[in-house]
C-alpha positions in Angstrom: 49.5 -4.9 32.4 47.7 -6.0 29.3 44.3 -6.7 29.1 43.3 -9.9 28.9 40.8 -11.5 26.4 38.1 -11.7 29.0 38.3 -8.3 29.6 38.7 -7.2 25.8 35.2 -9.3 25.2 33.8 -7.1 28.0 35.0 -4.3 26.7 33.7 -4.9 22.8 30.2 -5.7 24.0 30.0 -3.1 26.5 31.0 -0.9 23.3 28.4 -2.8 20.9 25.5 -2.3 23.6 26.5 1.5 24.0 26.4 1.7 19.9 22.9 -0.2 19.7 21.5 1.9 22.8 22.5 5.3 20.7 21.3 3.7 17.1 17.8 4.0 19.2 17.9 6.9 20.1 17.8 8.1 16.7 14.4 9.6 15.2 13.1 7.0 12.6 11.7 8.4 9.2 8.8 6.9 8.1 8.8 7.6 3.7 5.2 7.8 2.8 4.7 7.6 -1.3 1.3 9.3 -1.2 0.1 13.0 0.1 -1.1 13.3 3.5 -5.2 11.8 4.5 -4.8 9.4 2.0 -5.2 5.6 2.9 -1.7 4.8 3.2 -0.9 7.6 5.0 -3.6 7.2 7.8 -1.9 3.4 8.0 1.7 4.8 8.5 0.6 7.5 11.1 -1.7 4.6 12.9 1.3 2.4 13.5 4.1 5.0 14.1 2.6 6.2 16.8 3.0 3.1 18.6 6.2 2.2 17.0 7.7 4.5 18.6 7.1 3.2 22.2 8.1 0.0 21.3 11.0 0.9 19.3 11.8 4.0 22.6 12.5 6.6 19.4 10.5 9.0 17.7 9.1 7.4 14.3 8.2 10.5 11.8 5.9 10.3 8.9 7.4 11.6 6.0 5.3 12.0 2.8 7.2 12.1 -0.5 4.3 12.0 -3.0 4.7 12.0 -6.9 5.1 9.4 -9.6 2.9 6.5 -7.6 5.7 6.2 -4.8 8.8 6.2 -7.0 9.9 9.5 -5.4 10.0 8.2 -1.7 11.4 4.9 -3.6 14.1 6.7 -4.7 14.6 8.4 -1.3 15.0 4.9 0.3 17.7 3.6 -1.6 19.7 6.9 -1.1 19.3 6.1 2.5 22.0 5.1 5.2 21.3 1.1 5.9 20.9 1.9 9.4 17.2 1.6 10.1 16.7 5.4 10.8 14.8 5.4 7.4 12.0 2.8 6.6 9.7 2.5 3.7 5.8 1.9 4.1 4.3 1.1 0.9 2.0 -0.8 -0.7 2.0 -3.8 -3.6 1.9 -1.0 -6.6 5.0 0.6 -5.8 7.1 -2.3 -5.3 6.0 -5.0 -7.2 3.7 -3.4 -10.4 6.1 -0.1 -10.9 9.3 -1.7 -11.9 6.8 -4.1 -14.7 5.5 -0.5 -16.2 8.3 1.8 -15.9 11.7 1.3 -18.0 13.7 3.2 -15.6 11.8 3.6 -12.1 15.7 4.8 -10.4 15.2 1.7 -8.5 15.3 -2.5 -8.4 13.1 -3.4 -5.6 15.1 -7.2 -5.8 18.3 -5.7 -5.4 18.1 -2.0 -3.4 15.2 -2.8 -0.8 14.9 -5.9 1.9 11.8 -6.4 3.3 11.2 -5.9 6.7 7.9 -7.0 8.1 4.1 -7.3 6.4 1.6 -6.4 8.2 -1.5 -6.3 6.0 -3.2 -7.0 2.6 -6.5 -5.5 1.6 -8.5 -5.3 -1.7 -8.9 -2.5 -4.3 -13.0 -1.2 -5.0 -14.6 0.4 -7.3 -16.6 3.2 -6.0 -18.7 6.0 -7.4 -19.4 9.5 -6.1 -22.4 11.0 -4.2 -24.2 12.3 -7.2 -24.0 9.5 -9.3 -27.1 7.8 -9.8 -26.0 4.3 -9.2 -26.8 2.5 -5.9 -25.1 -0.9 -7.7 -22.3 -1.8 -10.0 -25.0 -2.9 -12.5 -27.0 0.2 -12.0 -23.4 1.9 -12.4 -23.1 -0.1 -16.1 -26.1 0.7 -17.0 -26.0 4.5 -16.3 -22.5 4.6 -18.0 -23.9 3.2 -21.6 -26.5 6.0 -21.1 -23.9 9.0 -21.4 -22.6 9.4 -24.8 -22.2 6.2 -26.0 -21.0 4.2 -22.8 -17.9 6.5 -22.3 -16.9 7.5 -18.6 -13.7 8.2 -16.7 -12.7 6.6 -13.6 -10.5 7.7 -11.0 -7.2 6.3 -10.4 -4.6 6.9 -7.8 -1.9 6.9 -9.6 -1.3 5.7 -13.6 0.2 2.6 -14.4 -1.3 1.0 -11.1 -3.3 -2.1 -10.7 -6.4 0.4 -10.3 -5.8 1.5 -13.7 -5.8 -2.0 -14.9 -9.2 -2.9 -13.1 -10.6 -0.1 -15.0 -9.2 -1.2 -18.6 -11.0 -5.0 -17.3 -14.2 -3.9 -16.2 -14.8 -2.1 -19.3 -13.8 -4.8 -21.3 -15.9 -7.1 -19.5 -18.8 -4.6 -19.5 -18.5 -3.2 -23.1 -18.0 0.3 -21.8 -15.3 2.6 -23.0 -14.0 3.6 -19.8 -11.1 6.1 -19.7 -9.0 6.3 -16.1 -8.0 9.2 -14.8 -4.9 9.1 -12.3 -4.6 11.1 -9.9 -1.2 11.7 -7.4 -2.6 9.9 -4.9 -6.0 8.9 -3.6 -6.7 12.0 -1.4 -7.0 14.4 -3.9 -9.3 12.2 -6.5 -11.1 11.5 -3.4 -12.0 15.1 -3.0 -12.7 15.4 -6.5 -15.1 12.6 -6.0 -16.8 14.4 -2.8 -16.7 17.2 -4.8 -18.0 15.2 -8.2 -16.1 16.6 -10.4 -16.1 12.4 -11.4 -18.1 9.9 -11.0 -16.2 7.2 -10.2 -12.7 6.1 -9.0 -11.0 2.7 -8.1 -8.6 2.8 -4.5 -8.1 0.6 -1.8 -10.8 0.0 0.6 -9.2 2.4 3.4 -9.1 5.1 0.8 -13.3 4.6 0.6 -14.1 3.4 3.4 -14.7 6.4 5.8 -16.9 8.4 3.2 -18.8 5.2 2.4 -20.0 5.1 5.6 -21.0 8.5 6.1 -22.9 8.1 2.7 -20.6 10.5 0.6 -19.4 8.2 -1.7 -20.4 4.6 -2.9 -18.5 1.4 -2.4 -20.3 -1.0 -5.4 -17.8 -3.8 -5.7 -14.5 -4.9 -4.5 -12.1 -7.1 -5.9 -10.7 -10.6 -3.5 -11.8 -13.8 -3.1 -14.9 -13.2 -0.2 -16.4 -10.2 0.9 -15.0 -7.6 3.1 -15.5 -7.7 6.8 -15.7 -4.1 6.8 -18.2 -4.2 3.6 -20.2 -7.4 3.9 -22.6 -6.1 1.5 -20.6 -4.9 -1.2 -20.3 -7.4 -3.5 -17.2 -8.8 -5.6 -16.3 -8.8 -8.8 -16.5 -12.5 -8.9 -20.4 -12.2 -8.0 -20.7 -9.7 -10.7 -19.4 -12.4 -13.2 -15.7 -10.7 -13.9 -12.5 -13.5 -12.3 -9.4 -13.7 -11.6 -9.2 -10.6 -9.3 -8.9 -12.7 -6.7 -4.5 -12.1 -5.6 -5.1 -9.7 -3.0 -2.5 -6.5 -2.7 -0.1 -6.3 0.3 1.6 -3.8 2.9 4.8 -4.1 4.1 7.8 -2.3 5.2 11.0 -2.3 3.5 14.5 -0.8 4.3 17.6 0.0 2.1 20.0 -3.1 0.9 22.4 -4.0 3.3 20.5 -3.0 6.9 21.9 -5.1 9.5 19.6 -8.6 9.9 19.3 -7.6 13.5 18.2 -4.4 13.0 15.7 -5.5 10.8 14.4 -8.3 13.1 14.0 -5.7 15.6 11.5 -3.4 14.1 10.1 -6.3 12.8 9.1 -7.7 16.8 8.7 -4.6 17.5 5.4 -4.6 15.0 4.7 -7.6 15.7 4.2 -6.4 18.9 2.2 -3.4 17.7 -0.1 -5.5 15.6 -1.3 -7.3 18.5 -2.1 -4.4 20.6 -6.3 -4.3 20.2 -6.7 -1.0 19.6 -4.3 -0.7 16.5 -5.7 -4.6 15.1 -9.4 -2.5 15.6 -8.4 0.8 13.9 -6.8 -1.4 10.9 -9.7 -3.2 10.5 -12.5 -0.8 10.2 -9.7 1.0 7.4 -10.8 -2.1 5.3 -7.2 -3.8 6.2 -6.5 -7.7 6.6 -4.5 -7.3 9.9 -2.3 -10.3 10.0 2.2 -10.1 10.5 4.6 -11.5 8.2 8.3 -11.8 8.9 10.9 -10.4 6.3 11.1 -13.7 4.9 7.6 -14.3 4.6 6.9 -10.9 2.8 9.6 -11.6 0.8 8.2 -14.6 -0.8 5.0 -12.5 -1.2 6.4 -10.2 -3.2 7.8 -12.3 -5.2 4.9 -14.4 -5.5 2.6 -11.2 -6.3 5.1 -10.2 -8.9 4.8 -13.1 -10.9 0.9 -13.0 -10.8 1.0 -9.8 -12.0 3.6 -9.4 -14.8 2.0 -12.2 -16.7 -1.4 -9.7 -16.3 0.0 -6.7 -17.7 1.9 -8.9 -20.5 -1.6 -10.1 -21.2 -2.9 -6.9 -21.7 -0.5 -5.5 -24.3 0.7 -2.8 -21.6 3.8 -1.2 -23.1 6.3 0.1 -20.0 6.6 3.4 -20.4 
């Protein structure tokens, strides 16, 4: 006897629900662009941890630092389109490395979807413990005191939006300011604790826990408004220097051609995590702008942020290297 269609239905989504239920049970890796204790790689450890309750699988931080991010880039998009390998990264290696780097080994358009945003934040300029500057003008100042207004800054990577703040604000300031970069913000930051420099440009979660404890200095930060976390840091805006105000995103992003279901279901699933008060708190204090965007929604973002910034770098003669 034959099976009939009602039983062949049965049988295909008892089949589909078996596939789906082992698809979960698979570990997750989590590609972090940046070394380990750097700002984006206390955000990715902060939400995996909870991801993987609401996803019931393990979610592992992987760090793949070098190059600004194009490494773990370039590990995404060799990736099975499964959803067992997600990317966490920020605005500079999606949206400013492709405008600055002829041949990245990647098209963020065409070899990444976005999954889910679930923060923006601002970059600041900071300087270390043993510079002499309590304020940014103090900081300006100072800098045209030693040898003739020169002074490197700190960068997290090269090629980055913080490297273009710097070549702005000495522009603006009439100081011949030289960045630095660095392969990710942890270890300029402990060259700053250690002040072997004086000054570096991050994100605010990169600063923000040894500007509190009164290591480092937090003297301006780029947005529209203040930061909740740094209400008396002012912006650049105050200091007289606009149009920083398009503020950098974080998203996650999978390899071309992951299922739509699969990505709407790690995208609930922080959603869900987002909400929870204890992650919304711990993103906060980081200096983060908690708030979720769908795929769609960070998708026009990044488009959006693109834009804004390719007509910046044209501006400023930048040459992709």
């Amino acid at each position: 006897m034959f099976p009939s269609r009602r039983h062949l239905a049965v049988l295909a989504l008892a089949l589909s629900c078996g596939w789906a239920a082992a698809q979960s049970a698979k570990p997750i890796k989590l590609l972090v662009g940046f070394p380990p204790g750097g700002g984006t790689d206390v955000v990715a450890r902060t939400l995996a941890e909870k991801l993987k309750d609401e996803l019931g699988t393990p979610v592992v931080v992987e760090n793949k630092p070098g190059a600004g991010g194009q490494l773990a880039a370039q590990a995404l998009k060799a990736s099975p389109a499964d959803g067992t390998v997600l990317f966490l990264s920020h605005d500079h290696t999606i949206s400013i490395l492709p405008l600055v780097v002829k041949n990245p080994g990647y098209d963020s358009a065409t070899d990444f979807v976005p999954v889910a945003g679930f923060a923006t934040f601002v970059n600041s300029f900071a300087v270390s413990g043993a510079t002499p500057a309590k304020t940014f003008t103090e900081y300006v100042n100072w800098v045209k005191t030693q040898g003739a207004g020169k002074g490197a800054v700190g960068i997290p990577a090269p090629a980055s939006t913080p490297e273009f703040l710097v070549k702005v604000v000495g522009e603006k300031f009439k100081l011949d300011l030289v960045a630095a970069p660095y392969r990710g913000s942890a270890p300029m930051m402990a060259d700053m604790l250690g002040n072997q420099i004086s000054a570096g440009v991050g994100s605010v979660p990169d600063f923000i826990e040894n500007h509190k404890a009164g290591k480092v200095r937090v003297l301006a930060v780029m947005g529209a408004k203040r930061q909740a976390a740094l209400p008396d840091v002012p912006t650049f805006n105050e200091l007289g220097l606009n149009g920083l105000d398009d503020l950098p995103y974080y998203g996650l992003f999978a390899p071309a051609g992951t299922p739509k279901a699969t990505i709407d279901h790690i995208g609930q699933a922080l959603s869900k995590v987002l909400a929870m008060p204890d992650v919304h708190e711990n993103l906060t204090k980081m200096g983060l702008t908690v708030g979720y965007t769908n795929a769609q929604q960070l998708a026009q973002r990044e488009r959006a942020y693109t834009q804004v910034w390719a007509k910046m770098i044209k501006a400023s003669g930048f040459q992709p290297q």
